[in-house]
C-alpha positions as CSV (number, residue, x, y, z in Angstrom):
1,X,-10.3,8.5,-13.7
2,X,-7.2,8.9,-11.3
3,X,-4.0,7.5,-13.3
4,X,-0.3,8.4,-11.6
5,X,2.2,7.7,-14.7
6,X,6.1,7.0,-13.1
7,X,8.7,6.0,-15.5
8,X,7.9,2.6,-15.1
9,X,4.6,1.8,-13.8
10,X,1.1,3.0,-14.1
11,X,-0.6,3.6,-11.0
12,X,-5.0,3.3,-11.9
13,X,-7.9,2.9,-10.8
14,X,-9.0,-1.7,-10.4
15,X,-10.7,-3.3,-13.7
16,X,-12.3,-6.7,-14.0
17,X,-9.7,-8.1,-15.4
18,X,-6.8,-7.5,-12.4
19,X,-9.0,-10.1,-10.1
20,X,-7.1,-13.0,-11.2
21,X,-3.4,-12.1,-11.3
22,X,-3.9,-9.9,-8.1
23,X,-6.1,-13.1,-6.4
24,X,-2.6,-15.2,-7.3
25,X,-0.4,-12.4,-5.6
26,X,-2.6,-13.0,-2.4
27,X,-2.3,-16.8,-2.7
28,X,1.4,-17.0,-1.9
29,X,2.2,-17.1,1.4
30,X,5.9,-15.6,1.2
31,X,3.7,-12.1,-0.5
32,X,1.6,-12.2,2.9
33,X,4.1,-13.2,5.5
34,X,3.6,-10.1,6.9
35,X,-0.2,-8.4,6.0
36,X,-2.8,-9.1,8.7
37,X,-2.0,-12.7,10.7
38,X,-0.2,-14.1,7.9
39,X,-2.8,-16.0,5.9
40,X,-3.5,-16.1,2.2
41,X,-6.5,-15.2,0.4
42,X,-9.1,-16.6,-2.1
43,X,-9.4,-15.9,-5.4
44,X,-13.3,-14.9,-3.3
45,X,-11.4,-12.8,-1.5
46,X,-9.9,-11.2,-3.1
47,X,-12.6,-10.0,-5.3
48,X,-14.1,-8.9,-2.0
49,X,-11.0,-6.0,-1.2
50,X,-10.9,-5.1,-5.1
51,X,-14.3,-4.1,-4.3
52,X,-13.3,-2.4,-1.2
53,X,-10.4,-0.7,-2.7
54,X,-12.9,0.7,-5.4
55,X,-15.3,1.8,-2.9
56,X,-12.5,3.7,-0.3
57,X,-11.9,5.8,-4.1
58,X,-15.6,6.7,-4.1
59,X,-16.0,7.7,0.1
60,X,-12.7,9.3,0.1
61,X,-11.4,10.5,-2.9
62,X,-8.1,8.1,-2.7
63,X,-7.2,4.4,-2.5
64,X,-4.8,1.5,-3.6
65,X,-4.1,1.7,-6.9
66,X,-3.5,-1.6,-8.9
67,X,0.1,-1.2,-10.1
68,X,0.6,-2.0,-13.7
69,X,4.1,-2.4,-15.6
70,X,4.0,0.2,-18.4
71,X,6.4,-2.1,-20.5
72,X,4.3,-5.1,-20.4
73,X,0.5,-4.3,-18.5
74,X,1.5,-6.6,-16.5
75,X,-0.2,-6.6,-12.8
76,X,2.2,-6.0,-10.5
77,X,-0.2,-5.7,-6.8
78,X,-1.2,-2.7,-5.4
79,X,0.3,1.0,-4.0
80,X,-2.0,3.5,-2.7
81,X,-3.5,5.0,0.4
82,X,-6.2,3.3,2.7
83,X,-7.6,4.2,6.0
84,X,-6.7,2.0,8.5
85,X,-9.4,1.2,10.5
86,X,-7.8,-2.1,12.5
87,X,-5.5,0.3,14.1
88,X,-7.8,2.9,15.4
89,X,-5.1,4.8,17.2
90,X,-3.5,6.4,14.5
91,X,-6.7,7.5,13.1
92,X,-7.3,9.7,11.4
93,X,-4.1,9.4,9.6
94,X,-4.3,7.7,6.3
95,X,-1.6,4.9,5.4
96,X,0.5,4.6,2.7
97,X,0.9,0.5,1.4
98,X,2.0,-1.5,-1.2
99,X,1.6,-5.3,-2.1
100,X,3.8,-6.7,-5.4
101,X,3.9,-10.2,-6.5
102,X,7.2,-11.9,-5.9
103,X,8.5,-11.7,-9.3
104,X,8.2,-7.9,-9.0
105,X,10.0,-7.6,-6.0
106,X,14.1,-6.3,-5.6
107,X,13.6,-3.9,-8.7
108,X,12.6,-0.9,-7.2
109,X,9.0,-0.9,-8.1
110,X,7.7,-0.7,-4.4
111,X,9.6,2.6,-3.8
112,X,8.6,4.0,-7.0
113,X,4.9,3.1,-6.6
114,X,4.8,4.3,-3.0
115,X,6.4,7.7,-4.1
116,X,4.0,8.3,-6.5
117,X,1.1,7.5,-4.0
118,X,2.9,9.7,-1.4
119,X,3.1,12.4,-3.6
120,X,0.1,12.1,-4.5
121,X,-1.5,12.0,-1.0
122,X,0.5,15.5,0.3
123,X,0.4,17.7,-3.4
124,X,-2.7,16.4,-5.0
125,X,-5.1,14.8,-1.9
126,X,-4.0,17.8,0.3
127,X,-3.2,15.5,3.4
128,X,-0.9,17.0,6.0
129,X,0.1,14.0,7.2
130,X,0.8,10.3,6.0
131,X,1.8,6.8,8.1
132,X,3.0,3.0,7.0
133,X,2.4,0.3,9.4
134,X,4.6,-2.3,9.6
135,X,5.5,-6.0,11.4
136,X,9.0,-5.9,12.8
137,X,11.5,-8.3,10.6
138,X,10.1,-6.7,7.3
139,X,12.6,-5.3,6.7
140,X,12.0,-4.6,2.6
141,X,8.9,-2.4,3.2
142,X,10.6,-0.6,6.2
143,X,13.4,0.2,3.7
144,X,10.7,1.7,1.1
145,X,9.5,3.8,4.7
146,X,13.1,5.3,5.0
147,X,13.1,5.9,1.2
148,X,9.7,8.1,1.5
149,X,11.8,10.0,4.3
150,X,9.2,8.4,6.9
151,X,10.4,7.9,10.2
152,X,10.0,5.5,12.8
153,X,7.2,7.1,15.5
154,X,6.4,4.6,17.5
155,X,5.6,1.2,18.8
156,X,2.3,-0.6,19.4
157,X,0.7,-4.0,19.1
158,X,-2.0,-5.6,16.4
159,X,-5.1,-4.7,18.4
160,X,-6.9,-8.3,17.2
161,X,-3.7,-10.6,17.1
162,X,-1.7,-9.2,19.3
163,X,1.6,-8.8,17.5
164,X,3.8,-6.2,17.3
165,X,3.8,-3.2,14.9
166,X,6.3,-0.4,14.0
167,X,4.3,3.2,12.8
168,X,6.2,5.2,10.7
169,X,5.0,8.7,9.9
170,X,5.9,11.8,7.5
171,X,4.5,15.1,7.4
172,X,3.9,17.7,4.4
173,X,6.5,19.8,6.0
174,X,9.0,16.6,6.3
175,X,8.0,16.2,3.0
176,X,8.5,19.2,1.2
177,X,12.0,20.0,3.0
């Protein structure tokens, strides 16, 4: 079983028992402002990408980890790599992403989680290279980009909705320096 351990959190592999408070991070609409057109999700759902997160881990060998607070086992969302596949032009770069519930949020837990993942995508994954998509305005998980030491690439637009999206990209080389 794939476990990252950070000073804070613990990074692992979805149990039954994460549907529920992750199905109540994807109910509130300021957490999804910015995933996908905006729209919350069902406890249904939910249960639906838990199972998708858990298969990407079996096809690929990585995925979103659920994100657990080491002091309390608390659920705190998700961290973790994903391919994106609504964005085929950046394939077949993997994505680095992150989802915390609000009460999570302004402590630094995004950045740590995400560093983790990264790390773990370049040193243990063996990719060469990693991107973050992103809506322009959201500005907190555009800070966690420049944090990784990922830089802006490019501009493009939400192939099904049409909105516009920032690509932010870092190399093993970018990486390691």
């Amino acid at each position: 079983m794939t476990e990252i351990q950070t000073p804070r959190l613990l990074l692992r592999r979805w149990r039954e028992e994460d549907l529920v408070p992750m199905a109540e991070i994807n109910a509130d609409p300021e957490v999804m402002r910015w995933i996908d057109d905006g729209s919350v999700r069902t406890l249904d759902q939910t249960a639906e990408d838990i199972e998708r997160y858990e298969e990407e881990w079996d096809d690929e060998g990585f995925g979103l980890f659920a994100v657990e607070l080491l002091a309390s086992g608390e659920l705190a969302g998700f961290a973790g790599l994903s391919v994106p596949a609504f964005l085929p032009e950046v394939l077949p770069d993997v994505e680095i992403g992150w989802r915390l519930g609000q009460p999570f949020w302004g402590q630094g837990y995004a950045s740590e989680a995400a560093h983790a993942a990264l790390e773990f995508a370049l040193q243990d994954r063996g990719l060469e290279r990693v991107v973050s998509i992103s809506r322009p305005g959201n500005e907190a998980s555009e800070n966690v980009m420049r944090k990784l030491g990922m830089a802006l690439e490019r501009d493009t637009v939400h192939p099904v909705h049409g909105f516009p999206l920032h690509v932010h990209a870092i190399d093993l080389t970018e990486y390691a320096a």
